[in-house]
C-alpha positions, 0 to 999 in steps of 0.5 A: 500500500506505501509503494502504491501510494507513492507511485501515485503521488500520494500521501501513504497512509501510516498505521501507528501502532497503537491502531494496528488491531483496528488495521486487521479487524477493518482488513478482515471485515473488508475480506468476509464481508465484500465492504470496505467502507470501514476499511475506507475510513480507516485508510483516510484517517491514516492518510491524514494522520500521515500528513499532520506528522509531516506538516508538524515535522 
């Protein structure tokens, strides 16, 4: 995901470690269940979160 983000031009998401178990639960749902709302979200949240660690520096 962090290769494809920057070939792309984008931010790549960051999935600190505190929130890995989120990562998995939302990754595993993604997989039974054919949605990936949650998995959506998940992903733009780290993708801000990403860019709010750069802009601090």
């Amino acid at each position: 995901m962090f290769a494809q983000a920057l070939q792309n031009n984008l931010m790549p998401p960051l999935v600190v470690k505190e929130r890995k178990k989120a990562y998995y639960k939302y990754l595993e749902f993604t997989q039974a269940e054919s949605n990936c709302d949650l998995l959506s979200l998940f992903i733009a949240e780290s993708v801000i979160a990403a860019s709010d660690i750069c802009r601090k520096g």
